[in-house]
N, C-alpha and C positions, 0 to 999 in steps of 0.2 A: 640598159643599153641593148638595142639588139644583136641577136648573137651572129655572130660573124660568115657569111656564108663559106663555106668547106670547100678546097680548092679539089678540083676534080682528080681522079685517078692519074689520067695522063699529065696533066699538067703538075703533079705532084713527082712522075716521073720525070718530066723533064728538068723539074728544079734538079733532082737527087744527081740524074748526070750532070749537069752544070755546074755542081759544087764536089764532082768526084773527085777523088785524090787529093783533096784540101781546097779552099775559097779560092770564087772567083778574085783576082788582084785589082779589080775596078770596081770600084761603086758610082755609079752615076747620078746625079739627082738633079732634074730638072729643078732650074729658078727660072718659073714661068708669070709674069706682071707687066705692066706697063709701062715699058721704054719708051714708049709714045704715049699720048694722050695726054687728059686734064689731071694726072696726078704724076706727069715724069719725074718732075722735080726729084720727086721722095724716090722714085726706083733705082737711080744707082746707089746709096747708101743700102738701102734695102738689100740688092742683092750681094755689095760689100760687107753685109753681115754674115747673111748666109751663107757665103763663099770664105770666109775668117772662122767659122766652126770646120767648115770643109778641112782647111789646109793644119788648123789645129788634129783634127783629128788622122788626118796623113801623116803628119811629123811626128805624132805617138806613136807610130808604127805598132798599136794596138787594135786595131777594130778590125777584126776576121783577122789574125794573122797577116797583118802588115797591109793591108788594102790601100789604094792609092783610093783617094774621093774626088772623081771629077765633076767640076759642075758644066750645066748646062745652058746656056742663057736663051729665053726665048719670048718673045714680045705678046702683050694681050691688050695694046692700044685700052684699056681700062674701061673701055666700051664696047669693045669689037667682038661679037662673040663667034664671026667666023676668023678672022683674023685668030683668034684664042684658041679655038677648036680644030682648026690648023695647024697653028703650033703645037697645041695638045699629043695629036697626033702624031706629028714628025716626031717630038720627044718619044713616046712609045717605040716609036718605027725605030729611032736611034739608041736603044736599050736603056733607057734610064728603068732606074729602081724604084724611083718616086718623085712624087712633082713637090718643090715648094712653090703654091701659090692656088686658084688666081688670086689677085688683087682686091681690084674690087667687086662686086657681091655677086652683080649680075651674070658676067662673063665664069665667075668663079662657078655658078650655077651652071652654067654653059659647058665648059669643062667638065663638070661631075656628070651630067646628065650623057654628054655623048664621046665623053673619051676614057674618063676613071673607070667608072661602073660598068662600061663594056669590056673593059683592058682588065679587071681586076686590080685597079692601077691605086695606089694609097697617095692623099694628097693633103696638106697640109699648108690653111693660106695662113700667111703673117698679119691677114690686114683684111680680109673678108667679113665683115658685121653684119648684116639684113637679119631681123630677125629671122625671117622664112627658112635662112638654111637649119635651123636650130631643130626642124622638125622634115627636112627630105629625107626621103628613103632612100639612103646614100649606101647598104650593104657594109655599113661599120667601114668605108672607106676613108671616109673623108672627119678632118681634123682643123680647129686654129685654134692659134695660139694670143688672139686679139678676144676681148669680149666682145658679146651681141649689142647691138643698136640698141634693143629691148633696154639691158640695164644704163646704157647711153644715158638712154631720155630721160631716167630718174635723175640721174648725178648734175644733167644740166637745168632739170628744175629745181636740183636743192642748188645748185647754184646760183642760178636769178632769181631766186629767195633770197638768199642771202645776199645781193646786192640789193633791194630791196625794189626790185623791177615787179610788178602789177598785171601790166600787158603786153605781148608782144606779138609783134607780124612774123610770118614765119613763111620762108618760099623754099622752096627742094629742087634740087635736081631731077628731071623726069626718070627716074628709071627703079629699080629694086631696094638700090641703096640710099637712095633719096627718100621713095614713100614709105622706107623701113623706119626708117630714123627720124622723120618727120611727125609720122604718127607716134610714136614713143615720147618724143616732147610735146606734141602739141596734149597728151593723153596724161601725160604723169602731171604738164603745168597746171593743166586746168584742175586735176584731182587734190593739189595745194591753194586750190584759192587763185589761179592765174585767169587772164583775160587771152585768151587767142583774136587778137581781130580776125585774122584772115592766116588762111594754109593757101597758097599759088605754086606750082609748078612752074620750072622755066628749065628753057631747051640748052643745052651746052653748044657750044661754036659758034653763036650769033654775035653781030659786030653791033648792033644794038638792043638795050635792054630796056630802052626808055618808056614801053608799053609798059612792061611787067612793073617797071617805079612807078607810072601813074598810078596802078592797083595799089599796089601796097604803100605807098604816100596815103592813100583814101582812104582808106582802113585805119593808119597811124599806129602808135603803139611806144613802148616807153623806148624799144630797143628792137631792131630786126636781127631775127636769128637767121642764118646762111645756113640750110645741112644742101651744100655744092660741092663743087670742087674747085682747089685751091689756084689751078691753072687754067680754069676755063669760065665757065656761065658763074658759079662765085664770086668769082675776081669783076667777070661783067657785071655781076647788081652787085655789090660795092661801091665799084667806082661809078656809075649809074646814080646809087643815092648819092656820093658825096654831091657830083655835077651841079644833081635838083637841091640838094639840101633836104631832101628828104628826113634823113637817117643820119645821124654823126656817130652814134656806135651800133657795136655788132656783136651779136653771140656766134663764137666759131663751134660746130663741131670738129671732129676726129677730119675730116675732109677738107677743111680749109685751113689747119695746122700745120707752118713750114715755114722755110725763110723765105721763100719767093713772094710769097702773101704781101708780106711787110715792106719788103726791096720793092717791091710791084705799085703797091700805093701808097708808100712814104706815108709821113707823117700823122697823117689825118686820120690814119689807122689806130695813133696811140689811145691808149682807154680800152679798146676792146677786149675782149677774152673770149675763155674757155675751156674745151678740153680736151682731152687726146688720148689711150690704150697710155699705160706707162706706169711706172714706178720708181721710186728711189729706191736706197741702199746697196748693200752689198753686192748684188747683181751686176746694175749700171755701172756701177765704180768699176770695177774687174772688168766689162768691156769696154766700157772707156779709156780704160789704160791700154790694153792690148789693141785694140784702135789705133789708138796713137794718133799723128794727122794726119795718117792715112784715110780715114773718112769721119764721119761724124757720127760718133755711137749713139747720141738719144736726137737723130732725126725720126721723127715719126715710120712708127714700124721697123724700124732697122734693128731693134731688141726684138723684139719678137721672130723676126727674120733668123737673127742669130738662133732664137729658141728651135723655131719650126727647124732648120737643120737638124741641129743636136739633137731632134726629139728621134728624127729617124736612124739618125746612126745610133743610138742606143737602143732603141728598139731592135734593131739588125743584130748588134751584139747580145743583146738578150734571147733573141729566137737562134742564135748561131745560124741566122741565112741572109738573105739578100731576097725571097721569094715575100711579096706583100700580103700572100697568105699568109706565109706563116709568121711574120716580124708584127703585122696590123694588130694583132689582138694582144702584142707589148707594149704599145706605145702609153694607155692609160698606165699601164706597170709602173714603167719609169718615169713617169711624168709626174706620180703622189706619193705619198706617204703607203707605208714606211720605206725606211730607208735610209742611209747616208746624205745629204743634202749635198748636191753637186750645181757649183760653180760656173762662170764661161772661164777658160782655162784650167779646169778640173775632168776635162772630157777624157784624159787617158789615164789619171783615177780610176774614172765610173766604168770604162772599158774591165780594167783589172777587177774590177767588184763581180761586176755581172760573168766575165769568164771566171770566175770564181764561183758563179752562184748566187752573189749574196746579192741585195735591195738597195736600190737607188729612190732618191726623191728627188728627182731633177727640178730647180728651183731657175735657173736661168737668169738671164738681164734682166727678165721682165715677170718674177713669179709669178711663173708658171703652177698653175693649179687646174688641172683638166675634170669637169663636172659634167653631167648628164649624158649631150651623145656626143661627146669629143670638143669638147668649148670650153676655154677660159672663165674661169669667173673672174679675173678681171680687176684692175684697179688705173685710176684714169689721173693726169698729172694736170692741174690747173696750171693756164696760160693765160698769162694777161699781153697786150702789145706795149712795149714801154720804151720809147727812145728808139723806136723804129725797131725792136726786136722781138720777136716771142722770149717771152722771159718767164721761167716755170715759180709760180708762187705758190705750190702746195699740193699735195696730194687728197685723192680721198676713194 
């Protein structure tokens, strides 16, 4: 990983007064994603995760000597990279400590490129996959808690292998996180023996898709994979093929996974599948309970969400600061082996461990496993559409 750049002289002086006399009593952390755009749906659970570590970690009255964690909400329309970079910015101007987010890949890139890395800012997306970020020169800034596209596109060719699918058409969203993830499946299906008719790109917000059906109707295939999104130009070639008859199912990636998908185009949907960032066990149980019906713990990202929180407040409690210089080069710490294996509701534990000194292995909703330059490796929760619902059939 490379090594961390060294926060300057003065800037190191102004943490030291900042924290004189004992911790600052606020910690702030932007949750910055898209309240708007083609993947709203998933951002208020999303930030209802991230915001439920928050408040756990308040009520411990452990992190820095009783610190209050307030969050931040601020919009990245999921496309918009001034709309993002704006927000980015206000968050800075309005003293957060660290960003969870962006969302999705592009904007996420947008963010690191002109608000992180100039701010010294540490940021942490729930739900950003493009392979590309996997290798920016981010200054050991930047962090998620979601696997890459990259091993994406393996899990969804060993998946339509295993349903015993041959060829498929495949169209993307035009942007980062579209041709990340497209080229990853069209590249791993073909390396098992699969058939690509056709890769097409299609624009999101258009009220019709019926050009982009005609292509990929001509091309044909046993099954059209969608890497879209779930509230926008996805949802458009969907109902598109149903219309022509095209396509009666569909391969979802991580982007087209929600309930709105399903509510959105009823029935006709059932049979499809897919996959999505996620895990069972011990993790998801324990935020799911503390959930409650308050929001819905295994909506896409919303584990992760929870993680990316808890990843920085323990990190903060490890370096004993709040400065992203010096807490950034914790976060790999507490996020592996070795260590005590910590919980969602074990956050004021892992407080006491680390003011103690001792080793945490932060495991989370979603273990959490941090590899290479701050990224997940990852494990993805199979979805099929069954009776008008995403319904999870199995991990892998």
């Amino acid at each position: 990983m490379k090594k961390m750049l060294l926060a300057s002289t003065a800037a190191a002086l102004v943490a030291s007064s900042a924290l004189a006399g004992g911790h600052a009593k606020e910690v702030k952390l932007g949750v910055l994603i898209g309240f708007t755009g083609p993947i709203e749906s998933l951002a208020g659970p999303m930030a209802s995760g991230a915001e439920l570590a928050m408040q756990e970690a308040t009520d411990s009255g452990k992190l820095l000597d009783a610190a209050k964690v307030i969050p931040m909400r601020a919009d990245t329309g999921c496309i918009d990279n001034g709309l993002s970079t704006s927000n980015g910015e206000r968050l800075i101007a309005e003293g957060v400590h660290g960003i969870i987010g962006g969302d999705c890949s592009g904007v996420t890139g947008a963010i690191l490129q002109n608000v992180a890395i100039p701010n010294g800012m540490v940021m942490i997306s729930p739900s950003a996959t493009s392979p590309g970020l996997s290798t920016v020169e981010d200054n050991d800034l930047f962090f998620r808690t979601a696997p890459s596209d990259a091993r994406e596109g393996e899990v969804m060719a060993e998946v339509l292998q295993d349903r015993g699918v041959t060829s498929i058409a495949l169209t993307y969203t035009n942007n980062d996180y579209g041709k990340g993830l497209a080229d990853a499946i069209e590249s791993n299906f073909k390396k098992i023996g699969g058939e690509v008719t056709i890769v097409a790109a299609h624009e999101d917000g258009k009220a019709d898709y019926s050009a982009e059906m005609g292509a990929l109707a001509s091309a044909g295939g046993d099954i059209l994979v969608v890497a879209g999104y779930l509230d926008q130009g996805g949802l458009g070639i969907i109902n598109a093929a149903l219309d022509s008859g095209a396509f009666e199912t569909f391969g979802l990636p991580g982007g087209m996974i929600g309930d709105s998908l399903p509510a959105n185009v009823g029935s006709a949907l059932n049979g499809s599948y897919g996959q999505i960032a996620g895990s069972g066990g011990e993790g998801i149980e324990k935020l799911t309970a503390m959930a409650g019906d308050a929001f819905d713990a295994t909506s896409p990202y919303t584990p992760e969400s929870y993680d990316a929180a808890a990843l920085f407040m323990l990190a903060m409690q490890a370096a004993d600061s709040t400065d992203p210089a010096e807490y950034g080069p914790k976060i790999l710490e507490v996020a592996n082996a070795p260590g005590e294996k910590i919980y969602p509701g074990e956050l004021g534990k892992a407080f006491d461990i680390l003011r103690e000194g001792g080793d945490i292995d932060y495991v989370g909703a979603s273990a959490v496993e941090l590899i290479g330059p701050g990224e997940s490796a990852g494990t993805y929760r199979l979805i099929e559409v069954k009776d008008g619902e995403n319904a999870t059939i199995g991990f892998k």
